[in-house]
N, C-alpha and C positions, 0 to 999 in steps of 0.2 A: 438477262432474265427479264422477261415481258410480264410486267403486273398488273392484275387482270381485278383493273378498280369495280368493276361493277357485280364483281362477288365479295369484293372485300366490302362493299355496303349492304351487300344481302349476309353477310356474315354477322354482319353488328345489326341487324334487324333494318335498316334502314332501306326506306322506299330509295329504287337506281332513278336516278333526274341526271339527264343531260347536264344543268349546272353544276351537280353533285361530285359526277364522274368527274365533268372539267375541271372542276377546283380540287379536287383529290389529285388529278393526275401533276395540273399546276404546281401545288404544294412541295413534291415528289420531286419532282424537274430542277426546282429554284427552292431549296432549302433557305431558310431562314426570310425569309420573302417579307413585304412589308404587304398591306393591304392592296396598295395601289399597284405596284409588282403583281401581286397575283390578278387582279384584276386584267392589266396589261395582259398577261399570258394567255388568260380564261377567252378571251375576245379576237385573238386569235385564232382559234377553233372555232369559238362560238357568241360570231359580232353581234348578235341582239341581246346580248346577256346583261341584264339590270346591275348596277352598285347592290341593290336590295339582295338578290338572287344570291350576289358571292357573299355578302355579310351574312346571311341567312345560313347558306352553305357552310362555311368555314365556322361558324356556331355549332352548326348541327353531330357535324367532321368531329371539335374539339369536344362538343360533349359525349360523344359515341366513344371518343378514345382515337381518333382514327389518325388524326394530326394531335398536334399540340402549338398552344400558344404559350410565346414566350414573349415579357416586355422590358428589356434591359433599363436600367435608370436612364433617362432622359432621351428613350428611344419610343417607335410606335410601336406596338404589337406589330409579331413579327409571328411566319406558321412554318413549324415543322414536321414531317414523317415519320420522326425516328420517337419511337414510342416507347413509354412502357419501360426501359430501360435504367432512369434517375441518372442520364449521364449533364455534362454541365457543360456549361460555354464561357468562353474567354472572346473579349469585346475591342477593339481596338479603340482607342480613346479619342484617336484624328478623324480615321478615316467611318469608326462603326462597323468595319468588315467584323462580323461572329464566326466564328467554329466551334465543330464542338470537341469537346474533352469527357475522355471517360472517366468514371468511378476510378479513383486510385486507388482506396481501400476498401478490403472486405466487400459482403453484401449490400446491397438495397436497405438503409437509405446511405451511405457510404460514409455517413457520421454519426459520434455519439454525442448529443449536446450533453453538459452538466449535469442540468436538472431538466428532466422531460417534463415535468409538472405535471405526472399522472396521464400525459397525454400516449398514447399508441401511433410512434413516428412512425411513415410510410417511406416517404420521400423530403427530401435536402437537396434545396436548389443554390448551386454555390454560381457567381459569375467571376471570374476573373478578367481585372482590366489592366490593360496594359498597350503597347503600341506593334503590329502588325510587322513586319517585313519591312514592307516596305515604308513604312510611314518609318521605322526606327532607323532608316538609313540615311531619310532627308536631312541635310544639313538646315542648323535653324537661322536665319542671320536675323 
């Protein structure tokens, strides 16, 4: 399935930019991407593209809805595609490789805290850490 970024930014009202398209398409590509990751990707396509352009762009992306940014404890912000859904990630603690993990229970936001304190929960962002594959199979000496 071929995703045809430059309607999905006319869909969220947003003016189509060359860096717009590019770092939408980047984001898509390399899930969970760091800045400098996307950046790398975007410059490929499109070598005169500014630092300014993609930080600008991936701002514009997250507040349209279109990616998401995610910043695990002791990580950089990192940008995702998969939207809109409230599902979670699990973090390798060696290596930093993420994936994600769905909602295990019920609806949106997939918990019920105690006390909501009057608050109208949307979403519940859980991360789980732990160690990867392969990082769990190195021997430690």
């Amino acid at each position: 399935m071929s995703l045809d970024f430059r309607q999905m930014l006319r869909e969220a009202a947003l003016r189509v930019t060359r860096p717009r398209v590019a770092v939408l398409s980047a984001v898509h590509a390399h899930p969970h991407a760091d800045t400098d990751s996307i950046i790398s990707a975007v410059r490929k396509d499109l070598p005169e593209v500014s630092h300014q352009a993609v930080y600008d762009s991936l701002h514009t992306l997250t507040a349209a809805g279109l990616v998401r940014r995610i910043q695990p404890r002791g990580s950089v912000a990192r940008y995702e595609s998969r939207v809109g859904d409230n599902h979670h990630h699990v973090v390798c603690r060696s290596c930093g490789l993420i994936a994600d993990v769905d909602c295990v229970v019920g609806e949106a936001p997939c918990l019920t805290g105690s006390d909501d304190h009057g608050f109208a929960i949307d979403e519940a962002e859980v991360i789980y850490w732990g160690l990867c594959p392969d990082c769990s199979t190195v021997s430690i000496s």
